[in-house]
N, C-alpha and C positions, 0 to 999 in steps of 0.2 A: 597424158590426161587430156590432150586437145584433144584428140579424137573418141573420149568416153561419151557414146553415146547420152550417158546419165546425168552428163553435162551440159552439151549441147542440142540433145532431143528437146524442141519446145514443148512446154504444156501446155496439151489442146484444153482450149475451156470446153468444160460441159455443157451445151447449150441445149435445154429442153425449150420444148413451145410452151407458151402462156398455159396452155390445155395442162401440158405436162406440170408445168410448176403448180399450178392450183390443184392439183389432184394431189399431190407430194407436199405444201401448206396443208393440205386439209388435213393431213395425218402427223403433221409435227406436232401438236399440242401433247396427242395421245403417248406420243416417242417419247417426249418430255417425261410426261407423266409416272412413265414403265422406268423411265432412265433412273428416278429418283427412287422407284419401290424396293421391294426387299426382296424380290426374286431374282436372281444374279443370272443375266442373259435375256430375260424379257425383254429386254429393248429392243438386243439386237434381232432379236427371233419376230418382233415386230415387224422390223424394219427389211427386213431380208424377205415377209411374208407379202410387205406392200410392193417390194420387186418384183416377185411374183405376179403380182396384181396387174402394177406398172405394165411389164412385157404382155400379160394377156389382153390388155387393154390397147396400148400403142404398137406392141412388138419391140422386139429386139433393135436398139439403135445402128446404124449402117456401120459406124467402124469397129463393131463388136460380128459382125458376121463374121463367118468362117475361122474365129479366131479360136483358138484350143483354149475351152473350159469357161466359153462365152458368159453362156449363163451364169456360172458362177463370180466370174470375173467383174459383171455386171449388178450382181446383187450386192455383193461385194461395196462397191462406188454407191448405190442409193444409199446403203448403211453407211459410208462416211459423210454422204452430202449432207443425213441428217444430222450425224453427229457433231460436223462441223457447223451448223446451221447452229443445235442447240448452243456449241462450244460459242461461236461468232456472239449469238445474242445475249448469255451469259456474262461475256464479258462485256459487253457495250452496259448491261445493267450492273455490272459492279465497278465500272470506271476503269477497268486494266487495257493495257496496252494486250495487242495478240501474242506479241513473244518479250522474252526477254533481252533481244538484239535490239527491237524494237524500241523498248525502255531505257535501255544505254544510248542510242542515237538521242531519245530524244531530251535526254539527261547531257551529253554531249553539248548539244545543241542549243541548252539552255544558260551552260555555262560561259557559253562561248559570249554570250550576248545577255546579261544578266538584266539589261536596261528595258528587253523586250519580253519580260517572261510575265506573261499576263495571271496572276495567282484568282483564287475562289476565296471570296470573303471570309469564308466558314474552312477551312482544309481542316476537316473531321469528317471520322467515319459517319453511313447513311445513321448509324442508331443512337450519335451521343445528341443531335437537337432534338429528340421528342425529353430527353432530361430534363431538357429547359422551358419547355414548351408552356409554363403556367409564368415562365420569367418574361417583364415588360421590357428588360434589357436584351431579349436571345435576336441574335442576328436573327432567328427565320422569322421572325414580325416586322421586320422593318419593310417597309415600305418602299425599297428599292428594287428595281427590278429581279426576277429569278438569275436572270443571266448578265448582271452585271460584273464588272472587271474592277479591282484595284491595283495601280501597278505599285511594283515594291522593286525599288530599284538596287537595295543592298544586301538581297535576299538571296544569297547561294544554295539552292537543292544540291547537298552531298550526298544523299540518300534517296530511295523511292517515297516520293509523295503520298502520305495516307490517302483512302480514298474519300472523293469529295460529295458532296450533298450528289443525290439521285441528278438532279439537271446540269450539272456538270457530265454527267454520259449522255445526257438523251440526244436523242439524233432531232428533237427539235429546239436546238439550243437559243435556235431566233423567237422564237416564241414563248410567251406567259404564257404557264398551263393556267387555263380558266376553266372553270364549267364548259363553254361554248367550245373550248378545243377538243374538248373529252369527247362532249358530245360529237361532234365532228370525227372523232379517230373509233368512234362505235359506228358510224353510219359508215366511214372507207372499209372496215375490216381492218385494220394495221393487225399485224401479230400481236399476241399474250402479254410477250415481254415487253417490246413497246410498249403495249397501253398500260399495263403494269407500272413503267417506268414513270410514265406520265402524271397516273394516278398518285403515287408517291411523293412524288415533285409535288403536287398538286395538297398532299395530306402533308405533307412538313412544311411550308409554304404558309399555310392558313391553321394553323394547328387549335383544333380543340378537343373539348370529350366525343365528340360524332363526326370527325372527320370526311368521313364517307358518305355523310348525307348527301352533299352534291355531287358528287358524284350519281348514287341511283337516280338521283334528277337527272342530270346528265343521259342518263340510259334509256330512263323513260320518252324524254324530249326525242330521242333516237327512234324510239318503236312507236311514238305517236305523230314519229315529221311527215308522212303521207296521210295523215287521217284528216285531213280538211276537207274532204270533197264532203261531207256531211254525211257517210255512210258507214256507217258502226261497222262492219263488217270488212271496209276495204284500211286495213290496218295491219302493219308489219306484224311479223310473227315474234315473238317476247323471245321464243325459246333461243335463237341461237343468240343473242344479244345477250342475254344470263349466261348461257355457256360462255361466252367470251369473256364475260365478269369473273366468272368462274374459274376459267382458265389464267388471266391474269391473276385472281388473287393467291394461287400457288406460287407466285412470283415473292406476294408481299414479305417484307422482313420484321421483325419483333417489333420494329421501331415504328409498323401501323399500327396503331388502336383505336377500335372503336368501339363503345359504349364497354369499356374491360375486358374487350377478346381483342387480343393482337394476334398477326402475324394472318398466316392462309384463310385462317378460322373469321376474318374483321369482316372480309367481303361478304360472305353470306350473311353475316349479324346485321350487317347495314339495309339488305334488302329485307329482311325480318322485320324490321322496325319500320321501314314507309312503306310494308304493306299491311301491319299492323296500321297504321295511321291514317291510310285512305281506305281500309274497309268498311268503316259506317259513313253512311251517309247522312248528310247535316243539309236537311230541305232552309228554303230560303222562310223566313219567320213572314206568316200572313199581315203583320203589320208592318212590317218592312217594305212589303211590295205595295199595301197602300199607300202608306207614307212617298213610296217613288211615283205611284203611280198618279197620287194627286197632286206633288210636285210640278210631274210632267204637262199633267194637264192645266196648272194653273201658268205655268210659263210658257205652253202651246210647241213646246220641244217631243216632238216623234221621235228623234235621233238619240235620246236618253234611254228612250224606252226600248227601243231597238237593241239596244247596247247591252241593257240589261236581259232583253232573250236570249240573245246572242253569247252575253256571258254563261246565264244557266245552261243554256243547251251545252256549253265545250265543257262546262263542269259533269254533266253527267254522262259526256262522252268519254272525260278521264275518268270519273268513278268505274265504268265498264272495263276502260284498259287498262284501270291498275288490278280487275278481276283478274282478265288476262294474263298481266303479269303474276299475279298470286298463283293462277293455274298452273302459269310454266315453271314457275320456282317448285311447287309441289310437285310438279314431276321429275324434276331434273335433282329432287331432294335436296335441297338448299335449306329446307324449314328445318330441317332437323338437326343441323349443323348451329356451329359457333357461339353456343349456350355457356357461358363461362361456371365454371363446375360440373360439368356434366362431366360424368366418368363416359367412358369407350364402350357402349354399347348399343349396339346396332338395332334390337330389337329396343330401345327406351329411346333412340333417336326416332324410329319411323312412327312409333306414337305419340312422340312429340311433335312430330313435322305435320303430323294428320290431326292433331285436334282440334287446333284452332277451324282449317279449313273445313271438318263437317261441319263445325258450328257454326260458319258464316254460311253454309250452305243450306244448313236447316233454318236458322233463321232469319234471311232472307226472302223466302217464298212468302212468309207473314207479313211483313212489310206492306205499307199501304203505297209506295212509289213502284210505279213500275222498270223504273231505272234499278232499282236495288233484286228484282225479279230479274232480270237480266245478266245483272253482276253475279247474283247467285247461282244459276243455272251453270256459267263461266265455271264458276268455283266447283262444284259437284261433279261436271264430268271430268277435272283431275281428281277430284277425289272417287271415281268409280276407277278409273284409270287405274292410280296406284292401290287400290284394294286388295286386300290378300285372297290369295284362290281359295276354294272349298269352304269358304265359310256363310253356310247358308242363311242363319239371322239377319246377316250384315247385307246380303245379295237381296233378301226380303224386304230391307229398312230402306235402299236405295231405290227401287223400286213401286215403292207407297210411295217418297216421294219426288219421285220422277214422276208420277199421276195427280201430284199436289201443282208442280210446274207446268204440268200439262195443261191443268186448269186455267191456271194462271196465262198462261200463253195466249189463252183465247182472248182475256182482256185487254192483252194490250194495242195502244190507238195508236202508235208512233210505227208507220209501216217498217222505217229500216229496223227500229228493234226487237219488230214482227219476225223477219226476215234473218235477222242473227238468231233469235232465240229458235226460230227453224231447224237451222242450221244443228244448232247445239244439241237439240233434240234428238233429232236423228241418229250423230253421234254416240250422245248417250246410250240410247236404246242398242246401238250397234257393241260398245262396250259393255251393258251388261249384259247381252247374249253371250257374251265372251265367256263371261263369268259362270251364266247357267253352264257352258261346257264344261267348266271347271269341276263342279258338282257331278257331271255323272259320271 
């Protein structure tokens, strides 16, 4: 056996370049996705097709040359990298050890020394504290840190330890999920599962009926952290920011719930609901602003008044980019989803996910702000966007008014939201060309 190769050949690590790894991330979500479906081999037929891809793109790595059945050999290895990628991150979110050697050492390990075995306040599964969650007594409301220790010094593990609350796996055990971290792990990109992981920690932690509300705060604060220069227009994109909501919330377990829809289905519900919330627009009341304004002038303060333009104007900065975001959830079909009682049907989800949005799209043009002329216009062209082909009424009604916003465009005084609502136009008009093709 000393000389079995099988023994003593080392294993080469895999080393891709940065290029290569983010090319190979960008298609783990979807591997995920096929991994868990009902087509048996989709994954792998994915994964084996991004090899393909991989080699057309970088080529064949150097110690795969000349070797008998390269290619295949090589496609081969991406399908485990991914598999093992999914298997690695899987287990880090359900709290297991990688093997079962693994589990025995560190079970060994603990007995050896039972004075240092640092226990989780709660050693219960991720789903029994949302049971308790309306209890003033439940360990996840106390007030003590997520990752604090209690040592139990008489404590023998004979057996494998249940698994522990979600922040007991996360890979950021030094840190309190907060709003501010979330937001922070949407602005790095972390993976699914991470942020998944985070968000959970994060929802059993603070438990209530709407868990996930800060969370989309959280997201939004994310797609609006560049938009300070004052330019409606220079403002992250919603969409892959929802996709990565998205993608973590196929992570979630039974034991997220929000507003009565647990599990994958909570995330889209959450974002349903604060764009349901920041769709109307609520102007500042004319005697409010007298009231400040003769305040200001009786106490000779500019610096109040300031404050207060200063505030309206970022309010109707987010009223536009919570449009935005309405836009990209209706494309990416988020509206349609996580309806608690809705039966499985596809065509009763996409007219669900579309109604609300033509409505804030047709009655927005009406509106006497032109901040809400803006948001609507936002709103319309996902809704020309996701429209069904060949149905000419509907190609006709977008249309009238598209010539309503047209109008409207000309009045508006605020050049940058001149300048977006340009933008959108053009857009539009380009999308519903699309659609007359459709028709003939």
């Amino acid at each position: 056996m000393a000389s079995d190769p099988r023994v003593h050949k080392p294993r080469l690590p895999k080393a891709y370049t940065d290029q290569q790894l983010t090319f190979l991330k960008s298609n783990l979500a979807e591997f995920e996705r096929r991994s868990h479906g009902s087509i048996r081999g989709d994954a792998k037929k994915f994964a084996l097709e991004r090899a393909a891809e991989f080699v057309a793109r970088f080529g064949l790595p150097e110690e795969f040359r000349g070797m008998q059945e390269s290619d295949t050999r090589f496609r081969e290895q991406i399908y485990n990298w991914f598999k093992n990628t999914v298997g690695r991150n899987r287990r880090k979110l359900e709290g297991r050890p990688r093997s079962c050697k693994k589990a025995a050492e560190k079970g060994h390990s603990a007995n050896s020394n039972p004075a240092d075995i640092s226990w989780n306040p709660v050693t219960v599964s991720t789903i029994i504290p949302y049971a308790h969650a309306e209890s003033s007594s439940s360990p996840v409301t106390s007030n003590q840190s997520i990752v604090s220790t209690v040592q139990y010094a008489t404590l023998q593990p004979t057996a494998p330890i249940p698994a522990p609350l979600p922040q007991a796996a996360s890979p950021h055990l030094n840190l309190t999920i907060t709003q501010a971290t979330i937001r922070d792990a949407f602005l790095r990109g972390v993976d699914s599962s991470t942020l998944a992981t985070m968000i959970q920690t994060f929802a059993i932690s603070d438990p209530s009926a709407t868990p996930l509300t800060a969370v989309v705060e959280a997201l939004f604060e994310a797609v609006s952290s560049d938009s300070n220069s004052g330019h409606y227009n220079n403002t992250r994109d919603p969409h892959a920011y929802l996709r990565r909501f998205l993608d973590a919330s196929t992570y979630f377990s039974p034991s997220v719930v929000h507003a009565g829809v647990s599990g994958p289905l909570a995330g889209p519900r959450a974002v349903q609901m604060q764009i349901r919330k920041f769709s109307t627009w609520v102007p500042s009341r004319p005697d409010q602003r007298s009231s400040e304004t003769s305040t200001a002038s009786t106490s000779s303060s500019i610096s109040d008044e300031m404050q207060r333009i200063a505030a309206d104007r970022q309010r109707r900065k987010d009223h536009i980019q919570w449009a935005n975001v309405h836009a990209a959830a209706l494309e990416l079909g988020m509206l349609g989803m996580g309806h608690a009682g809705d039966s499985d049907n596809s065509g009763y989800a996409y007219a669900m996910g579309r109604a609300f949005s033509e409505m804030v799209a047709r009655d927005a043009v009406w509106e006497t702000d032109e901040v809400e002329w803006v948001a609507g216009i936002c709103v319309l062209r996902a809704v020309i966007r996701t429209a069904m082909r060949g149905d000419r009424r509907q190609r006709d009604e977008y249309d009238e008014l598209l010539r309503t916003y047209e109008r409207r465009w000309k009045e508006i005084k605020d050049e940058a939201r001149q300048s977006l609502v340009t933008e959108v136009l053009l857009a539009c008009r380009d999308d519903l060309a699309r659609l007359d093709d459709s028709l003939r």
